[in-house]
mmJSON file of the N, C-alpha and C atoms, coordinates in Angstrom:
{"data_MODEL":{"atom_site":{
"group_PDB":["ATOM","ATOM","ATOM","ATOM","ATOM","ATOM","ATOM","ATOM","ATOM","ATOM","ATOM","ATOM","ATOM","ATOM","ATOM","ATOM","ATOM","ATOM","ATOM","ATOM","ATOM","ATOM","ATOM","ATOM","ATOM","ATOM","ATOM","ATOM","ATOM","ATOM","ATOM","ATOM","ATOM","ATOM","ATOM","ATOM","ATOM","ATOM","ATOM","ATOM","ATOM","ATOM","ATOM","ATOM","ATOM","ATOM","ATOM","ATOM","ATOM","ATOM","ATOM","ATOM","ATOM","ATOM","ATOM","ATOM","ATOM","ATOM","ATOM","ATOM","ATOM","ATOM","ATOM","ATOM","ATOM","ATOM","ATOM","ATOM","ATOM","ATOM","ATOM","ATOM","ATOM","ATOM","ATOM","ATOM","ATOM","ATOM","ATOM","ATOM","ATOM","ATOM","ATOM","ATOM","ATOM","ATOM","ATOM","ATOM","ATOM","ATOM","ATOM","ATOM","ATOM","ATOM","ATOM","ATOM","ATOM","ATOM","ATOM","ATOM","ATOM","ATOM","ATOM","ATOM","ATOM","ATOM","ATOM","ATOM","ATOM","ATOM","ATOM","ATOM","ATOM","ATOM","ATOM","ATOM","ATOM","ATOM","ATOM","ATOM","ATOM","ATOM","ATOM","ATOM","ATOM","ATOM","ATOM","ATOM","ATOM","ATOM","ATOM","ATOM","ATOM","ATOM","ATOM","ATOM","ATOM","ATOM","ATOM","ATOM","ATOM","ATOM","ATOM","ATOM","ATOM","ATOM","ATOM","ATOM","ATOM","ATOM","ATOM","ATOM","ATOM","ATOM","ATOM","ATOM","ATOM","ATOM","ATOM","ATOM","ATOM","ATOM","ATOM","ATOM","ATOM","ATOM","ATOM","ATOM","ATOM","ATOM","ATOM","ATOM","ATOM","ATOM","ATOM","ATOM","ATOM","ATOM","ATOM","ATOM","ATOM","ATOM","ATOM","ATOM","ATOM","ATOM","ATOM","ATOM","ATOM","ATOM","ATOM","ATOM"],
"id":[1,2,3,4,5,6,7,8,9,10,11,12,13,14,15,16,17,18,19,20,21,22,23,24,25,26,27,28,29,30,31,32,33,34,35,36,37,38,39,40,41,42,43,44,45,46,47,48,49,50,51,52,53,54,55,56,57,58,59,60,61,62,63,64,65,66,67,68,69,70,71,72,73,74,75,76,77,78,79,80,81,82,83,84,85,86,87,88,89,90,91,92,93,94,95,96,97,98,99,100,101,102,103,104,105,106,107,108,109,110,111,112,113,114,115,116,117,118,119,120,121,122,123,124,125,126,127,128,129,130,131,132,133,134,135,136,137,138,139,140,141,142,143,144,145,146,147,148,149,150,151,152,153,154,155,156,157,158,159,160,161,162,163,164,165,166,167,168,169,170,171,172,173,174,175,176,177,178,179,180,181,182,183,184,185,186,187,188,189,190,191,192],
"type_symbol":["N","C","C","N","C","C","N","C","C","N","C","C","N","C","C","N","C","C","N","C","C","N","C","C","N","C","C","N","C","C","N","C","C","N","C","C","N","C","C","N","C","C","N","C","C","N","C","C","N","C","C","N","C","C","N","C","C","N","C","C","N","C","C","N","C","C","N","C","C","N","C","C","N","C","C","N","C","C","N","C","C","N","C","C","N","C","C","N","C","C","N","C","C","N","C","C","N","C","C","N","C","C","N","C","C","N","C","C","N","C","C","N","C","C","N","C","C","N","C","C","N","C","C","N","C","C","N","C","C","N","C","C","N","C","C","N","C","C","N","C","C","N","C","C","N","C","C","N","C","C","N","C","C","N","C","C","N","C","C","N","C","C","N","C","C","N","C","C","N","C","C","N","C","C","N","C","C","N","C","C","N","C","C","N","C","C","N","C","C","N","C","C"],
"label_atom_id":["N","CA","C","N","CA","C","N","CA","C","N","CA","C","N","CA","C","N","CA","C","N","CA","C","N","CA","C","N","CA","C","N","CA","C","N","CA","C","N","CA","C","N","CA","C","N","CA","C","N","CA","C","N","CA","C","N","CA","C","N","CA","C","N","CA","C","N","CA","C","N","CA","C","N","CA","C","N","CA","C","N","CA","C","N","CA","C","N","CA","C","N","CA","C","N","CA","C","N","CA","C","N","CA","C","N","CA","C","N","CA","C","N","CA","C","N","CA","C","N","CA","C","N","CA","C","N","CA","C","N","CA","C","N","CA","C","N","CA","C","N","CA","C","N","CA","C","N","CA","C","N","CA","C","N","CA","C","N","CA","C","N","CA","C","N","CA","C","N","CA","C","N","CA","C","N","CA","C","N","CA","C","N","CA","C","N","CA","C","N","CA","C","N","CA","C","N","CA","C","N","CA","C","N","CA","C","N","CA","C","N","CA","C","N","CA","C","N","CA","C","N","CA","C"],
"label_alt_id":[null,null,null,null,null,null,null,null,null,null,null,null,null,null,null,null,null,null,null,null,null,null,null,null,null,null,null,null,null,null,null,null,null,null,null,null,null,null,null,null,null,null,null,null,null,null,null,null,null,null,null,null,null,null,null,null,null,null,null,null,null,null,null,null,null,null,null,null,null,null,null,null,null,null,null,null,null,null,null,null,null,null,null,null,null,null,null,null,null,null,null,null,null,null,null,null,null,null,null,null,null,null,null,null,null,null,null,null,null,null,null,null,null,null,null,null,null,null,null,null,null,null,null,null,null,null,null,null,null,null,null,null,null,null,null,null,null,null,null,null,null,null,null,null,null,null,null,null,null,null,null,null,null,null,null,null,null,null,null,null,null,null,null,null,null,null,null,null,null,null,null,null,null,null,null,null,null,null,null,null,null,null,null,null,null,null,null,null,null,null,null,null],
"label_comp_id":["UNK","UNK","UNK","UNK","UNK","UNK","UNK","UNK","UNK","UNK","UNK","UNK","UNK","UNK","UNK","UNK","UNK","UNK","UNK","UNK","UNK","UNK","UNK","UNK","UNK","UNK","UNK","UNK","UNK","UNK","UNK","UNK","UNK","UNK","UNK","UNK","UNK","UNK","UNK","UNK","UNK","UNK","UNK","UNK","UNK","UNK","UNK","UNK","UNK","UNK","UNK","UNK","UNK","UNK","UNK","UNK","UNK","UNK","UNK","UNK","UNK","UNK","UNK","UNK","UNK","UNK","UNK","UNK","UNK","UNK","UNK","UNK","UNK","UNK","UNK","UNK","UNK","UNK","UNK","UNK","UNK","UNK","UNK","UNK","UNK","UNK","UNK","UNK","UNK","UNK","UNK","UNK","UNK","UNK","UNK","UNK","UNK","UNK","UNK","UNK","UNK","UNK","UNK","UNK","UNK","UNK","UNK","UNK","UNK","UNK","UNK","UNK","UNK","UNK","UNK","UNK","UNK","UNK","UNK","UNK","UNK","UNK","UNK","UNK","UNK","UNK","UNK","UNK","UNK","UNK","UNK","UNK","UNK","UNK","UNK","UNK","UNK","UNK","UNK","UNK","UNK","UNK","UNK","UNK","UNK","UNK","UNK","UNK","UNK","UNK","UNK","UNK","UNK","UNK","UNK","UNK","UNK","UNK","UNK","UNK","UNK","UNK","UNK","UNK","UNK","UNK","UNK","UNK","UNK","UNK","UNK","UNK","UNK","UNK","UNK","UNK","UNK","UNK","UNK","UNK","UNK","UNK","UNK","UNK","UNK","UNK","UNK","UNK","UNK","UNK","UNK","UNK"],
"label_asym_id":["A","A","A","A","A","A","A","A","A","A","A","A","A","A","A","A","A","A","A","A","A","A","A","A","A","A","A","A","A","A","A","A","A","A","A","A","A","A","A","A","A","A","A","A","A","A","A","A","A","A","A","A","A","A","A","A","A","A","A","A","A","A","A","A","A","A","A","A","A","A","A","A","A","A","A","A","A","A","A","A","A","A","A","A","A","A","A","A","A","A","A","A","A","A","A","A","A","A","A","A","A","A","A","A","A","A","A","A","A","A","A","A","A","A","A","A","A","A","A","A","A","A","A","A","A","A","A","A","A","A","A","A","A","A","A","A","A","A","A","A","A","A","A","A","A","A","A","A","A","A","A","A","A","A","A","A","A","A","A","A","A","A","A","A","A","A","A","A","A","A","A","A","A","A","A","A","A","A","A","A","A","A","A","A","A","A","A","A","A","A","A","A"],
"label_entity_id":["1","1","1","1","1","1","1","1","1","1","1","1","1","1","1","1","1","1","1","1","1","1","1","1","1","1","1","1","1","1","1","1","1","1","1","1","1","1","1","1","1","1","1","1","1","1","1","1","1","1","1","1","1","1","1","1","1","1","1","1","1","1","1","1","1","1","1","1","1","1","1","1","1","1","1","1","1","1","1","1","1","1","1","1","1","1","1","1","1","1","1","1","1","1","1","1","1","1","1","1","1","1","1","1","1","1","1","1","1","1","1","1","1","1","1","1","1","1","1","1","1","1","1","1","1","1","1","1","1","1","1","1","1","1","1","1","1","1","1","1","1","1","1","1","1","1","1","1","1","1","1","1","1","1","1","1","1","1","1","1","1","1","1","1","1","1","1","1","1","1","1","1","1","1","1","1","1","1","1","1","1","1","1","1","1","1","1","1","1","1","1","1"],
"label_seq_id":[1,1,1,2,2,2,3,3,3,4,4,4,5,5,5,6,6,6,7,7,7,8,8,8,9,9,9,10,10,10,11,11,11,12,12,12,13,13,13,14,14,14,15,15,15,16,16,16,17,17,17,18,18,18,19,19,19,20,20,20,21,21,21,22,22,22,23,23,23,24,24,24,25,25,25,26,26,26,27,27,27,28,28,28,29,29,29,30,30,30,31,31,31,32,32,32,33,33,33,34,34,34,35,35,35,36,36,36,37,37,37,38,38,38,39,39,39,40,40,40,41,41,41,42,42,42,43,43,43,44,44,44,45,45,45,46,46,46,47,47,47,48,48,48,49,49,49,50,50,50,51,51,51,52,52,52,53,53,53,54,54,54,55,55,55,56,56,56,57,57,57,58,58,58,59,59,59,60,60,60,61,61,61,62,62,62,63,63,63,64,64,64],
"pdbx_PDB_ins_code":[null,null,null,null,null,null,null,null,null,null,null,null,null,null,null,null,null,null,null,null,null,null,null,null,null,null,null,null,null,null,null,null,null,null,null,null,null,null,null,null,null,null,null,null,null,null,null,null,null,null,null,null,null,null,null,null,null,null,null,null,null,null,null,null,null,null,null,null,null,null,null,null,null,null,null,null,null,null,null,null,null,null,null,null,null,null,null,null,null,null,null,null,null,null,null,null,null,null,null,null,null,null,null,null,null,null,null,null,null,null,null,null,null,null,null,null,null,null,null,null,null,null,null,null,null,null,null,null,null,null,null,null,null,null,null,null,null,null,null,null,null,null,null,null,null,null,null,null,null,null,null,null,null,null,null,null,null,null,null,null,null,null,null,null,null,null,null,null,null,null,null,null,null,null,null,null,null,null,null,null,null,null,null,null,null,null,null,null,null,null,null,null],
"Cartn_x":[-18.342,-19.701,-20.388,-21.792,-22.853,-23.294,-23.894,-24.445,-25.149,-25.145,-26.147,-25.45,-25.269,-24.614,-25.944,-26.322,-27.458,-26.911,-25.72,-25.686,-24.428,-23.818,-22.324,-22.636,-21.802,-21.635,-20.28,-20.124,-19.059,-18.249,-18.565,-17.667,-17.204,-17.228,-16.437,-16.101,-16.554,-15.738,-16.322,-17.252,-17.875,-19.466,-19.426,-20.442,-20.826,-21.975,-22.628,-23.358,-22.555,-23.386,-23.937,-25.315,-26.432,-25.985,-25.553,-24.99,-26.113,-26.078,-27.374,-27.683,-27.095,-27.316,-27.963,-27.978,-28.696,-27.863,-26.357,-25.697,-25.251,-24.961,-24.797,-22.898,-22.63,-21.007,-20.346,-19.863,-19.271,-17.987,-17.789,-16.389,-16.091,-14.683,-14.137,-14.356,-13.717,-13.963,-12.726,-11.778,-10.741,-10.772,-11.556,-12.223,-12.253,-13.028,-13.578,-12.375,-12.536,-11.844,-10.823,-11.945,-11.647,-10.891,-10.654,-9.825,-10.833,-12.035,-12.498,-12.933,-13.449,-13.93,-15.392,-15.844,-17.147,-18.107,-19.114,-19.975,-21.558,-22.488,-23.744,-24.236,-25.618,-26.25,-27.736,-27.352,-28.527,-27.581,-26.387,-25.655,-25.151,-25.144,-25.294,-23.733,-23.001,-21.571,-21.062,-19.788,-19.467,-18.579,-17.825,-16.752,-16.068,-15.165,-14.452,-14.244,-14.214,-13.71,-12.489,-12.941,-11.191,-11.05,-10.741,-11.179,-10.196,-10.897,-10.271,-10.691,-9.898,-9.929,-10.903,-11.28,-12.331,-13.419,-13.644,-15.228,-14.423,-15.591,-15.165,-15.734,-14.797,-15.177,-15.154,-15.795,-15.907,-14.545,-14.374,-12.565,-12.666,-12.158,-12.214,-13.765,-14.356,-15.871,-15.825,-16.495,-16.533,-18.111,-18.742,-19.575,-20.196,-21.704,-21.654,-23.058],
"Cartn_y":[30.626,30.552,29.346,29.353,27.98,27.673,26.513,25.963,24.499,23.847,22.19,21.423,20.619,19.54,19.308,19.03,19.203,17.721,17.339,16.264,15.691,14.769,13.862,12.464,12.362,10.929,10.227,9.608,9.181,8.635,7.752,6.92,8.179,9.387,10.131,11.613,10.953,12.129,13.599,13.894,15.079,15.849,16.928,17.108,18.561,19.169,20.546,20.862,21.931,22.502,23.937,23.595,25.323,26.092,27.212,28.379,29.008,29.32,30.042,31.339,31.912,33.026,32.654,30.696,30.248,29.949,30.565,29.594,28.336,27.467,26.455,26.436,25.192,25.598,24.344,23.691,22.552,22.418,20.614,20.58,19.305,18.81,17.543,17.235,15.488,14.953,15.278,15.474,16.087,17.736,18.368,19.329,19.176,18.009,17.76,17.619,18.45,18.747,17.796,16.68,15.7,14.857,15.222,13.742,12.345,12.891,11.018,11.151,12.232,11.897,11.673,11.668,11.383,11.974,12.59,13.615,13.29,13.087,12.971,14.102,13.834,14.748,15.444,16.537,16.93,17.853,17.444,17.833,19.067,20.019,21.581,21.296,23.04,22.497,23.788,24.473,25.933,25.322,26.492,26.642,27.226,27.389,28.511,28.481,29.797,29.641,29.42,28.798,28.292,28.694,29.771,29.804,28.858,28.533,27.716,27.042,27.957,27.454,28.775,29.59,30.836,30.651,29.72,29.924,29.217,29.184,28.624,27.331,26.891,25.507,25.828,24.815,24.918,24.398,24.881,24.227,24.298,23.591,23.509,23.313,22.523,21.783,21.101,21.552,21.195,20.917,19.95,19.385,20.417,21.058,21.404,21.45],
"Cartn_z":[-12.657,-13.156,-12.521,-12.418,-12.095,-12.985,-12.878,-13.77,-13.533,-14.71,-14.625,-15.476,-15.369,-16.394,-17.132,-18.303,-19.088,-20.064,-20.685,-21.156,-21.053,-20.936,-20.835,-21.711,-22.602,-23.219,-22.753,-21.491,-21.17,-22.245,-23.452,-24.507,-25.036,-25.3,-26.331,-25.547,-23.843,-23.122,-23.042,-23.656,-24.181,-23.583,-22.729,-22.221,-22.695,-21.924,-21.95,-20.396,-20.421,-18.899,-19.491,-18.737,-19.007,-18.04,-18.397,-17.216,-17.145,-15.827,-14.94,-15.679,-16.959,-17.545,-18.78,-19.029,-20.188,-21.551,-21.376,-22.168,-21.963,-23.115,-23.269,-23.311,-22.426,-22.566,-22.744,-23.478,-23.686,-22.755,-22.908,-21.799,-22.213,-22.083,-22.28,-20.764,-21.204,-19.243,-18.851,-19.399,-18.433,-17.809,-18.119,-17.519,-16.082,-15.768,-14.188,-13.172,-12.557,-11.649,-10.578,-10.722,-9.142,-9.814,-11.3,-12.05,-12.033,-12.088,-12.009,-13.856,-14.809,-16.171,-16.297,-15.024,-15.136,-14.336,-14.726,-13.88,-14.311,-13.303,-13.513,-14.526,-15.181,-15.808,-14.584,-14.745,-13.486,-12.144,-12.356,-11.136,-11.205,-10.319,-10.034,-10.281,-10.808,-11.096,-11.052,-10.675,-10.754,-11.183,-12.413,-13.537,-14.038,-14.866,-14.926,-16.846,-17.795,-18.804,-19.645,-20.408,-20.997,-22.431,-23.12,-24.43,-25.489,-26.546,-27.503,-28.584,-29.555,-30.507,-31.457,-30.879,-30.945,-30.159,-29.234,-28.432,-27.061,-25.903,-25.185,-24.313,-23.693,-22.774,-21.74,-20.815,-19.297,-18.717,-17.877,-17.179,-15.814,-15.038,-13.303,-12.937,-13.662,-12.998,-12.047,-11.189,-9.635,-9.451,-8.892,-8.588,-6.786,-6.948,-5.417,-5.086],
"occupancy":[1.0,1.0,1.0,1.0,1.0,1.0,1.0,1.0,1.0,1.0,1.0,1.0,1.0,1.0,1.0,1.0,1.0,1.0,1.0,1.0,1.0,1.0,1.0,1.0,1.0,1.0,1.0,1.0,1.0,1.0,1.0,1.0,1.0,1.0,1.0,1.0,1.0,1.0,1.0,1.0,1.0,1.0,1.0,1.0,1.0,1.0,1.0,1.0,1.0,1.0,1.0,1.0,1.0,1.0,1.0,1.0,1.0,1.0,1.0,1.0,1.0,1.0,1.0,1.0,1.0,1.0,1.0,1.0,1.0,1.0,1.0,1.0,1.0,1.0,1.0,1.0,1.0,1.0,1.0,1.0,1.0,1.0,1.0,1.0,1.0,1.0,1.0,1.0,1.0,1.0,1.0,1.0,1.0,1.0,1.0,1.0,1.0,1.0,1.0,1.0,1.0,1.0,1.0,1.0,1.0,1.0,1.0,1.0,1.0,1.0,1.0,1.0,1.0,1.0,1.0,1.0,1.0,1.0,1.0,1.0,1.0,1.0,1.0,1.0,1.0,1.0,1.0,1.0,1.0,1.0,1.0,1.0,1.0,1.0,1.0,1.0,1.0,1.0,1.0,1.0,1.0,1.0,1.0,1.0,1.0,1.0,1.0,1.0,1.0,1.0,1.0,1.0,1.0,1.0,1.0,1.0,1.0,1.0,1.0,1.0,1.0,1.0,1.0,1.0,1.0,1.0,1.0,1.0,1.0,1.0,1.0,1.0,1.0,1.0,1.0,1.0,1.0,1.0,1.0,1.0,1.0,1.0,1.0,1.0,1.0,1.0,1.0,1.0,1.0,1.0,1.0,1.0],
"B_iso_or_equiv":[0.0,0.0,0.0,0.0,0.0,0.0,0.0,0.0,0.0,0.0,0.0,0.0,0.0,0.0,0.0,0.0,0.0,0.0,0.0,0.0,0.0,0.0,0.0,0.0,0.0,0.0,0.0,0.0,0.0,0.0,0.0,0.0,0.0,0.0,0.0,0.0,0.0,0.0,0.0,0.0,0.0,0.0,0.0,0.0,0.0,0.0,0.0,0.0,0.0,0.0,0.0,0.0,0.0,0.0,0.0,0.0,0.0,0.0,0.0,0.0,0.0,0.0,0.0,0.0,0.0,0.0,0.0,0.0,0.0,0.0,0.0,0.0,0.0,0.0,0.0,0.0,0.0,0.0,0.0,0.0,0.0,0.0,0.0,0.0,0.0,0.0,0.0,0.0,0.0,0.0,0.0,0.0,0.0,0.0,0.0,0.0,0.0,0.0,0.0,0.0,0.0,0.0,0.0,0.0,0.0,0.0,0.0,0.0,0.0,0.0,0.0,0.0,0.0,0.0,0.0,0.0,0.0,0.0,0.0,0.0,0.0,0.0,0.0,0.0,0.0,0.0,0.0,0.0,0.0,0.0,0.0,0.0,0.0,0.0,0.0,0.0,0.0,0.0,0.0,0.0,0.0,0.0,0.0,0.0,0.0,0.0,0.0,0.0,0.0,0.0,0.0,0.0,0.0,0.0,0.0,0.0,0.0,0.0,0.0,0.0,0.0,0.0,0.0,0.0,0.0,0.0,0.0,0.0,0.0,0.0,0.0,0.0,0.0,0.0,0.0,0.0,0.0,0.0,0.0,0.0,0.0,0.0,0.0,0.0,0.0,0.0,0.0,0.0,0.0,0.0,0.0,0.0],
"pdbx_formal_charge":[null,null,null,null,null,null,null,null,null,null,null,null,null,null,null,null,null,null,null,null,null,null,null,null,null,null,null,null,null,null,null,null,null,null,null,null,null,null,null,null,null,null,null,null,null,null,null,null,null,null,null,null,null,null,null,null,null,null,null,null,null,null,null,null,null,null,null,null,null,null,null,null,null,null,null,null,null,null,null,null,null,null,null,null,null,null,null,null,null,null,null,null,null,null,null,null,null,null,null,null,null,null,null,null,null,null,null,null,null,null,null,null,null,null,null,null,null,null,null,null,null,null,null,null,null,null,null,null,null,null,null,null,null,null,null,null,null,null,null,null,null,null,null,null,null,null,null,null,null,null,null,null,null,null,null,null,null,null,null,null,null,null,null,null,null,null,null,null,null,null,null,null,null,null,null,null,null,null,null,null,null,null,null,null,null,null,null,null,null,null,null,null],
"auth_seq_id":[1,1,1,2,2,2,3,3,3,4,4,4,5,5,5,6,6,6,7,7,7,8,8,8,9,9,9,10,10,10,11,11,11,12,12,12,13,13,13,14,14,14,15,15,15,16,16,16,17,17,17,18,18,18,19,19,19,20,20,20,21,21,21,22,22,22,23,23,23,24,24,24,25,25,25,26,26,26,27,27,27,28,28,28,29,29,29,30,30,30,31,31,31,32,32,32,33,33,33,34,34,34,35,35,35,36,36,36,37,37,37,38,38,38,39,39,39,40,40,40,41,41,41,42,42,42,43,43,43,44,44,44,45,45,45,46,46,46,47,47,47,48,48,48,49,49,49,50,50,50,51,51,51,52,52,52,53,53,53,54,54,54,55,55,55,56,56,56,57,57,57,58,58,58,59,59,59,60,60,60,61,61,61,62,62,62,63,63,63,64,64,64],
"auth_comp_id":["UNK","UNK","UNK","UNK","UNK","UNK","UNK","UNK","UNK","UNK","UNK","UNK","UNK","UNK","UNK","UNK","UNK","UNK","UNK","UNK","UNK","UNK","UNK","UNK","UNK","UNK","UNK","UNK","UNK","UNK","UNK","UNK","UNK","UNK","UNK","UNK","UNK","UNK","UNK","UNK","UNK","UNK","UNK","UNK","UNK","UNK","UNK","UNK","UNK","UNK","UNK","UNK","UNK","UNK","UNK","UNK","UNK","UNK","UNK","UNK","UNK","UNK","UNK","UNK","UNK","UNK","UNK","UNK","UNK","UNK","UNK","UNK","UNK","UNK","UNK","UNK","UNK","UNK","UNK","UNK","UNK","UNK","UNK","UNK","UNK","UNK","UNK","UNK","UNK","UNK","UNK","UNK","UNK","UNK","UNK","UNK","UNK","UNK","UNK","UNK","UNK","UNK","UNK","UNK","UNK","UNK","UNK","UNK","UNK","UNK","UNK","UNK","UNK","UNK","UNK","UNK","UNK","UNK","UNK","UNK","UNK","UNK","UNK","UNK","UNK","UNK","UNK","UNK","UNK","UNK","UNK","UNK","UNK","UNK","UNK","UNK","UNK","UNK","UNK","UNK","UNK","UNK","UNK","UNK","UNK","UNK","UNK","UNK","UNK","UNK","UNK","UNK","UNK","UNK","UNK","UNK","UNK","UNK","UNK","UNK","UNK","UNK","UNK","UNK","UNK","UNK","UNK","UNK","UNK","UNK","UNK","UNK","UNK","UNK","UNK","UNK","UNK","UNK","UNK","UNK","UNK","UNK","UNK","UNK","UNK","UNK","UNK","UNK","UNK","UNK","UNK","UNK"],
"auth_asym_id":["A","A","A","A","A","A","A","A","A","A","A","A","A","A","A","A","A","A","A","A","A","A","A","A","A","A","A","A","A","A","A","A","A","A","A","A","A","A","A","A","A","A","A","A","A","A","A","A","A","A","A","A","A","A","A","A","A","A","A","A","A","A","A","A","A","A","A","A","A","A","A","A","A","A","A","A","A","A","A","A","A","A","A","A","A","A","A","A","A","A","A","A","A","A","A","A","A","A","A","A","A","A","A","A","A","A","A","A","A","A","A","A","A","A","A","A","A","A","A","A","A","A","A","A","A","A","A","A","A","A","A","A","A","A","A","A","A","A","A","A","A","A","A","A","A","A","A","A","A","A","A","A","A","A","A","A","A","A","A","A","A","A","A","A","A","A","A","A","A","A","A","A","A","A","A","A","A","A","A","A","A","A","A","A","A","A","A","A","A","A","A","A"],
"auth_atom_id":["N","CA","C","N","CA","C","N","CA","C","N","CA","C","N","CA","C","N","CA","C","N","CA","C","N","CA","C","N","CA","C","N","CA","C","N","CA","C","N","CA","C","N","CA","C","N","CA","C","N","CA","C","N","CA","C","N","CA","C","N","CA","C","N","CA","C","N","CA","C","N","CA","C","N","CA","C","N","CA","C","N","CA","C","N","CA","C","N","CA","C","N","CA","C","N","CA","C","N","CA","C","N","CA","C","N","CA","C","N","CA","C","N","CA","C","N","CA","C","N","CA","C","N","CA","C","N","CA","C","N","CA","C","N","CA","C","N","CA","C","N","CA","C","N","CA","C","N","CA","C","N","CA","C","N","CA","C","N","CA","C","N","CA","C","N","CA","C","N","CA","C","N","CA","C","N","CA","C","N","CA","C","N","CA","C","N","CA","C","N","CA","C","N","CA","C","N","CA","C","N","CA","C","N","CA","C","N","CA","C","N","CA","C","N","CA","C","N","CA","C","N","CA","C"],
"pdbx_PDB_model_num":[1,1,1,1,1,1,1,1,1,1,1,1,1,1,1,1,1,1,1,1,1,1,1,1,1,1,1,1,1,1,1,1,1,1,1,1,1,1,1,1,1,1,1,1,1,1,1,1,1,1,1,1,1,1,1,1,1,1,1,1,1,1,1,1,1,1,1,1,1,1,1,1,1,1,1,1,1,1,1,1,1,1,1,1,1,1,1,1,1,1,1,1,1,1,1,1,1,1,1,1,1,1,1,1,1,1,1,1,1,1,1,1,1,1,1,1,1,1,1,1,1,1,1,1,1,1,1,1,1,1,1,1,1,1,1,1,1,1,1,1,1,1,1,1,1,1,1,1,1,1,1,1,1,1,1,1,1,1,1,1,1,1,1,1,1,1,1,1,1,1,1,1,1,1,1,1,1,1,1,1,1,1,1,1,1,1,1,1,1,1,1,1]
}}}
């Protein structure tokens, strides 16, 4: 999937990317792909789903 990083609070690790279809998809920072935890807000991002827990998160966020 594509998408936008739309918000990240680095202190509690916790973001939301808008998928190009207009959902909203949450993600921990260990999500991000490159291992760094930290991803701009604004930055174009393709992803993959991870379900859990009954809904799902973003997983393998890649920055492009």
């Amino acid at each position: 999937m594509r998408g936008t990083v739309t918000s990240f609070d680095a202190g509690v690790g916790l973001g939301e990317i808008t998928a190009d279809d207009g959902s909203v998809i949450p993600f921990h920072c260990i999500a991000i792909a490159d291992g760094s935890r930290d991803i701009p807000v604004g930055v174009s991002v393709e992803f993959s789903l991870l379900p859990k827990l009954g809904r799902y998160e973003a997983n393998d966020i890649v920055a492009t």
